[in-house]
C-alpha positions, 0 to 999 in steps of 0.5 A: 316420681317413679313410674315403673318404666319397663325396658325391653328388646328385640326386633321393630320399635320399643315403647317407653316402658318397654313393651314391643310393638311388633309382638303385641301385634301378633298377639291374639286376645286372651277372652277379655273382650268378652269379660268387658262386652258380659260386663257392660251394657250392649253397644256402651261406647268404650274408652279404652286406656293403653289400647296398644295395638287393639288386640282388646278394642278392635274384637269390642268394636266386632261386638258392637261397641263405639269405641275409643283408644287411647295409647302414648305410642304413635307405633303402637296407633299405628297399627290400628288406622281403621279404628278412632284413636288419640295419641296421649299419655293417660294420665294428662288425657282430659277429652270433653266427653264422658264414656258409658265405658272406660277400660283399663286393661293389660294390668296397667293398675298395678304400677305405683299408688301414685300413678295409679290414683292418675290413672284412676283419676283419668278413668273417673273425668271420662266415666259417665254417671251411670258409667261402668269402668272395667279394671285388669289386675294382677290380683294377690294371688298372682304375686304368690304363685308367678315365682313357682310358674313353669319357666316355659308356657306355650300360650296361644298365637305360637308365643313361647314364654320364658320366664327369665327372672322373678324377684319378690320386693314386697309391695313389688314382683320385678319381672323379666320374660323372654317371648318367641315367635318363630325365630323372632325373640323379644324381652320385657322387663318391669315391676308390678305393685301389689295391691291390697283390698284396703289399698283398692278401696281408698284409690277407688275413693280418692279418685270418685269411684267405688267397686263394683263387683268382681268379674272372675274368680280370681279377682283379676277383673273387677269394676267400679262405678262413680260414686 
């Protein structure tokens, strides 16, 4: 099965699909705790998918939230050691408790359909019935314009951006970006799958969920429920 692994570079550990541990520690969070907290019932214990190094989890804890996170990297955990954590790949976790919250983030639903329904799948075993998954996505629109986006784009937390590559493979954008802080430079490259309304719907299905509701205007937040 093709997962999508990414592959990446530069200083301190790497993760399997390529992401930098010692980068995505630096990395602030970008409003989404905030999307999540609006979007759920106060103090819902959250379970989070891919937490990496709790830029989202640790600020849903500050809000009030029992949270959970959940990641395959013990380096990535690591660097959350005050917050509950369990070292696992998504699509095998099947812990015995169900979440008023699961959360998806980091674009993580736009790997291949078949990975996808596993994520989704792991998503609905741990939702509570009158549960609320939360989804991030490269929505279409993503796909259209990241191709045209400024090579470089300064982002918050002194990050650089530099987009090395973008090559359009429809269903798929195969991605290379250069990341600075400092003196310090990572890489990371991957492929995102594009994923139509229809497409959605019918994972949506497959797995016992049903959409939600759109959380922001460009679609890339959305959530669903069981049913």
């Amino acid at each position: 099965m093709n997962r999508n692994v990414g592959s990446g570079s530069g200083p301190g550990e790497i993760t399997p699909d390529g992401c930098a541990v010692e980068f995505y520690a630096l990395l602030p969070s970008f409003g989404e705790p905030q999307i999540v907290h609006d979007a759920v019932p106060a103090g819902a214990p959250v379970l989070e998918l891919g937490c990496g190094t709790g830029r989202i989890l640790r600020p849903l804890a500050h809000l009030g939230h029992p949270v959970l996170g959940v990641d395959e990297s013990p380096a990535m955990l690591a660097r959350i050691p005050d917050l509950p954590t369990i070292c696992s790949p998504i699509e095998t976790l099947r812990l015995d408790r169900t979440f008023g919250v699961v959360l998806l983030a980091s674009t993580m639903i736009n790997v291949d359909p078949a990975l996808r329904r596993e994520f989704l799948a792991t998503c609905r075993h741990h939702l509570a019935g009158d549960g609320v998954a939360v989804f991030q996505q490269n929505p279409p629109s993503w796909f259209e314009e990241f191709g045209q986006a400024p090579p470089v784009r300064d982002d918050p937390g002194g990050v650089r951006r530099i987009l090395r590559s973008a090559r359009r493979e429809p269903p798929r954008l195969h991605v290379e970006v250069e990341y600075q802080v400092g003196d310090q430079v990572w890489t990371h490259a991957w492929a995102s799958h594009e994923i139509g309304a229809d497409e959605l719907a019918g994972d949506l299905a497959a797995t016992g969920l049903r959409f939600g509701r759109w959380l922001t205007d460009d679609h890339a937040w959305f959530t669903a429920v069981p049913g």
